[in-house]
Structure formats: C-alpha cells, structure tokens
C-alpha positions, 0 to 999 in steps of 0.5 A, a space after each residue: 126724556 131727551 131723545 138726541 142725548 139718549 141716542 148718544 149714549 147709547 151709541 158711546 155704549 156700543 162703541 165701549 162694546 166694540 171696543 172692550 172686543 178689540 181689546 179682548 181680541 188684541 190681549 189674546 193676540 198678544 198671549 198667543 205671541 207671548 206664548 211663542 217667544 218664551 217657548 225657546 230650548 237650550 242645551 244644558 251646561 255643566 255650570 249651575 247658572 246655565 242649568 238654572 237657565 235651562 230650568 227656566 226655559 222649560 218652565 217659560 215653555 210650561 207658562 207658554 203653554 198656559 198663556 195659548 189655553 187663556 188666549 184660545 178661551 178669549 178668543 173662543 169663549 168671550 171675543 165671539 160671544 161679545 162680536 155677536 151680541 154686538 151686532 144685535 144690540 146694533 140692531 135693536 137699537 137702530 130699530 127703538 131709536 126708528 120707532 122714536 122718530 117715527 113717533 117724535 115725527 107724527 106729534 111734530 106733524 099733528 102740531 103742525 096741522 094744529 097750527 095751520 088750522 089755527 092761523 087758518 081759523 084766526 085769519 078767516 075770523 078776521 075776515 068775517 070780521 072785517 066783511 059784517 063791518 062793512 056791511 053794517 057801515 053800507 047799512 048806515 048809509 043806504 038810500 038809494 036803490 043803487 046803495 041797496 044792492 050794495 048792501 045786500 050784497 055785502 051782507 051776503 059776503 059777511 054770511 059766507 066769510 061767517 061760514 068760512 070761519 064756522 068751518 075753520 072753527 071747527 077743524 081747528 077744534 078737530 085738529 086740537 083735538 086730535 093733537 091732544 090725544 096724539 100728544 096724551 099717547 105719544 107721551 103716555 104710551 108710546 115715548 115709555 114703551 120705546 124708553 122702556 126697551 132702550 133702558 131694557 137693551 142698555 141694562 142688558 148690555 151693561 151685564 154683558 159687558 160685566 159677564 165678558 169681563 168676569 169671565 176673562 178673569 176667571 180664564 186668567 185665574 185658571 192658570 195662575 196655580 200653574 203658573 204659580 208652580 212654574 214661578 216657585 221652580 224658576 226661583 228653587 232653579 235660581 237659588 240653586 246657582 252655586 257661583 264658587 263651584 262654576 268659578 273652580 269648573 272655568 279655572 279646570 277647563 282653561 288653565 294651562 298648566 305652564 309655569 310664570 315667566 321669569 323676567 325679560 323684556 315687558 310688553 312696552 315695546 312690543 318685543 313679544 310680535 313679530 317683526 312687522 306687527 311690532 312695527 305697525 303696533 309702534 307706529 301705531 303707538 307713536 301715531 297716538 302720543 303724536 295726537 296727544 302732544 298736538 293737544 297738549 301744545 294747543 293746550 299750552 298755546 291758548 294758556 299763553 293767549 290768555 296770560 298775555 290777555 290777563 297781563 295786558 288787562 289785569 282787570 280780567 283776571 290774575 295771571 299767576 293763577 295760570 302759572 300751574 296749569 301752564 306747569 302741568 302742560 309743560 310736564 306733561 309734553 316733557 313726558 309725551 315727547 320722552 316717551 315718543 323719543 324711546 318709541 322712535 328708537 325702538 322702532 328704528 331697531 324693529 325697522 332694522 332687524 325686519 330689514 335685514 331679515 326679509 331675505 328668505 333662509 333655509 335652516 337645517 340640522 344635518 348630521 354632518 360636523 362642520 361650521 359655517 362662517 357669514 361675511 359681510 362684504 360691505 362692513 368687512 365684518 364677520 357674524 359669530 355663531 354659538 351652538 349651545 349643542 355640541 353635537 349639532 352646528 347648523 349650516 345656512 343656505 341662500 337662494 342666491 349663488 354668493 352664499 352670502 348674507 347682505 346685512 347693513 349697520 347703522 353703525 360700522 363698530 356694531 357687531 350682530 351676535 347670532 344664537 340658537 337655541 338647543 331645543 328649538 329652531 328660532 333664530 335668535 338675533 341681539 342688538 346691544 345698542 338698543 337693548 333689543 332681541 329679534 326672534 326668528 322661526 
C-alpha cells in the first residue's frame, strides 16, 4: 500500500523493458555486422593451410548467413513486439497511477474539510462557552435597570453563539461522516482495485519480458546445428593441413638449382657490392663500432671515477672488485678499434678502386687479332693484361683523345694486374696489398 514506492518500481520495470530492447536491437546490430565481417573470399592455393583457410572462409560465409537469419528474427520477431508493448505498458501505468492520485487527492481533501470543521466546531464552542459565562456573571450582578439591558443582551449573545456551535456540530459531524465512508471506500474499494491492475500490469510485463527472452534463445538455437556442421568442417579442414607436404612444395617452387660456392672472400667485407654500395655498407659499418667504442670508453671512464672514489673512501666499496669489469672494457675496446682498423683499410682500397674506375670504358670483343698496352704516364708503370681466351683479346677505348687511362697508387711499387674472364665480360681488377678484388661489368 505505498503509493510513492510502487510507482518507483514500476517506472524501474519500464526502464528494464526499454532496456532489455535496446540490448535486443544492438545484439542484432551487432550479428548483422559480425555477419558481414566473416563473409570474405579467398583464392585458393596449392598449400593444405591456405586450402584449409579457404575451407574456413566459406564456412564463416555459411555462419554469416546463419547469424543475419538470427538478427533479422531479433529485430522482426521480438525487438518490434517488445518496443509496442513498451509503449502500452507506458500508457496503462500513466493512466492507474492518475487514478491514484486522484483518489489519494479526494481523501487528503475530505481530511482536510474534516479538520476545518473541526477546529471550526471547537472554537465556536469555546465561544458559546465563553458568552453563557458572561451572561451568567452579568446575571449575578444586575440591579439596576442599566445592569438589566445588559444582561438581556448578553444572554442574547450566549443563545446565538449556542447556535453557532449547534451548527458547527453538526457539519463537523457530517464532515465525519463522510470522511469515514470516503476513507472505508478509498481503502476498501478503490486503493484495491487500481492496486489489482498495477499488480495485474506488472505480472503481464514480467511475462513479456520472459517471453521476449525465451524466444530470443530459441532464434539462437536455430542455428546452432548449422553452426555446429559449419564448426566440424573447419576442424576436418584444420586437421587436414599436411605441414611436410607444403615444406617439400615451397623447396619445389624456389630452389635454384645452383651448385654452393666454393671458398673466396666472405660477406665481411662487403666484396660481393658494387663499388659505392660497399663504400657506404663500410662506412656505415665503421659509423656503428665507432658508437660502440664511445659507449665502451664512457663505460671504462665512469669505472675509473668510481676506483678513484673506492680508493680515496675504501668505506664505499672495494676497489679491486671493479678490476674485472675494467678488464672486460679494455678487451673489448681493444677488439672494437682492431676491427675499425681493418674496416678502414678495406675502405680506403674500395674508395681507391671506385676512384680509379669512375671514367666510363667501352669494352668490345672485335675479331680482329691485336693487343692493347695502358700506360700510366704519372707512375711511368705499365698495366698487364691476360686473356684466358687465346682466340679473343680485348681492346679498350676512352672517351678522351690520349687514349689513356689516369690511375693513381697509393704506393708507386704497386702494380695493378687486370683479368678477364673467358665467359664473361666483367673486369677483374686485383690489389694484392690489401688482398681485395674489384669486379666490373
């Protein structure tokens, strides 16, 4: 029988309601998007795990289509119906909870005209009271024909304040009257019957929601054997991935067929660029252990510090425990600057050969039987070419009119042996003080 509470809860159940169909709405929302990301195609492949893939597209594409049929019975079957009612429960609630208040209104009106009569009745009693006093103390006292009037007079006024609250008794007691059978019928009658219906609405609305709820899980049931079917070919398509048989067909597709190297130089040096991507791989390179050499000495500087620290405040810490760690970073500079040593040297010889090499050469293999000597006019030295062919010698020819080839040594007693190759047309150019070769096409 609490009015105020009652109508909070069942404004918290028509929030639920308006709730538990938004949720509805977004679920659907949300399938029918699902539904549109697994829907996707795939070439197939000659590997087991792309065909398995491919096999697991098509059965996303199966469960996409599964998944719009649920959403689209959300949205048509249970989300519409659940908006509707949701609208005449609103309805029905706003006019049971008027009929309340206009009831809870007329027995607070009858108590308050029962009230007014009250205190009307209790202060024109006082009143009478108050007169019938007087008029008997003026009664007690008369004698004179003055003092007479007086008296008749005040007992006149007494009588009609009697009246007066006569009267007042008697609407008090028809106000009493009628607030008790407004009360017997507001609490017997009419309180009940709009209690009834609100409990009547809430029962209905309680089942609605169990209804909306027991059929969105049966939509979902609906489709889980398909889903399921769909489930067991993606797991047949995953065992079926054969990991031996795809390694054997990637060996097919990218082997070369070419026969290892056989010992030269390694990739150390970078021999295997050309000429100014060696250089910048070397620079690079020499950039690198250049940083770590900073690193190390910084290292090996803060060690010193902290010996110098140890050994002029012993309470600190023991000196000789940084022995090792200040051995380790001498080894270890020792072996960063001896391998910046041979970085620079190989360097120098690329810098050389790519400087040497930067005029442009036109090489042919003409028919015709004749030798072609290089001077080097600025070293007085001569460049000696060997043609592992005996019936082809190549001539050289130079843009410029000399018909000569400027070559600078770092060192005058170097010579430069220059070979080609039968069956190829590279230029093979040797430096035997660095141990290096310069290919050319």
């Amino acid at each position: 029988d609490q009015f105020d509470n009652l109508e909070k809860h069942t404004s918290c159940g028509i929030d639920f309601l308006e709730r538990y169909s938004k949720f509805l709405r977004e679920r659907a929302d949300i399938e029918l998007s699902y539904a549109k990301q697994i829907r996707s195609r795939e070439d197939e492949s000659r590997y087991s795990w792309c065909l398995a893939f491919a096999a697991t597209l098509r059965q996303l594409n199966e469960l996409s289509v599964q998944r719009e049929e649920f959403a689209e019975n959300l949205n048509t079957q249970i989300v519409c119906e659940l908006t509707r009612y949701t609208q005449e429960v609103k309805t029905e609630r706003k006019n049971h909870f008027q009929d309340g208040r206009r009831a809870q209104q007329h027995i607070e009106g009858s108590w308050k005209q029962l009230e007014s009569s009250k205190r009307r009745f209790e202060r024109d009693c006082k009143e009478a009271e108050r007169a019938q006093q007087v008029s008997d103390r003026i009664d007690l006292d008369n004698k004179t024909d003055g003092e007479k009037r007086c008296s008749l007079k005040a007992r006149q006024t007494a009588q009609q304040k009697k009246q007066a609250a006569e009267e007042s008794r008697k609407d008090y007691v028809t106000s009493l009257n009628q607030f008790n059978q407004d009360q017997h019928q507001h609490y017997h009658t009419l309180v009940p019957v709009i209690y009834q219906r609100i409990q009547d609405m809430e029962e209905r609305r309680i089942e609605r929601v169990c209804e909306a709820m027991r059929s969105s899980a049966e939509a979902e049931r609906k489709v889980l054997p398909a889903a399921g079917r769909s489930l067991e070919v993606m797991m047949e398509a995953a065992e079926g991935i054969q990991p031996r048989m795809d390694a054997r067909q990637v060996v097919e597709v990218y082997k070369s067929g070419f026969d290892p190297p056989g010992d030269g130089s390694g990739p150390a040096d970078c021999s295997h660029l050309p000429p100014e991507q060696r250089r910048k791989k070397l620079q690079s390179r020499m950039n690198n252990i250049n940083q770590e050499i900073q690193r190390e000495r910084e290292q090996r500087d803060a060690l010193l510090k902290m010996r110098e620290v140890y050994e002029r405040s012993p309470q600190m810490g023991d000196a000789g425990s940084l022995e090792p760690r200040l051995e380790e970073a001498k080894l270890s500079l020792q072996r960063l600057e001896e391998e910046l040593r041979k970085h620079q040297c190989v360097t120098v010889c690329a810098q050389c050969v790519f400087s040497v090499y930067s005029v442009c050469l036109i090489v042919s293999f003409p028919s015709a039987d004749r030798q072609l000597p290089i001077s080097f006019p600025s070293a007085n030295r001569q460049l000696p070419v060997s043609f592992p062919s005996a019936n082809r010698q190549l001539p050289i020819s130079f843009p410029s009119a000399n018909r000569q080839l400027p070559v600078s040594f770092p060192s005058a007693s170097h010579q430069l042996p220059v070979s080609f190759p039968s069956a190829s047309r590279q230029l093979i150019v040797s430096f035997p003080s660095a141990d290096r070769q310069l290919t050319v096409s």
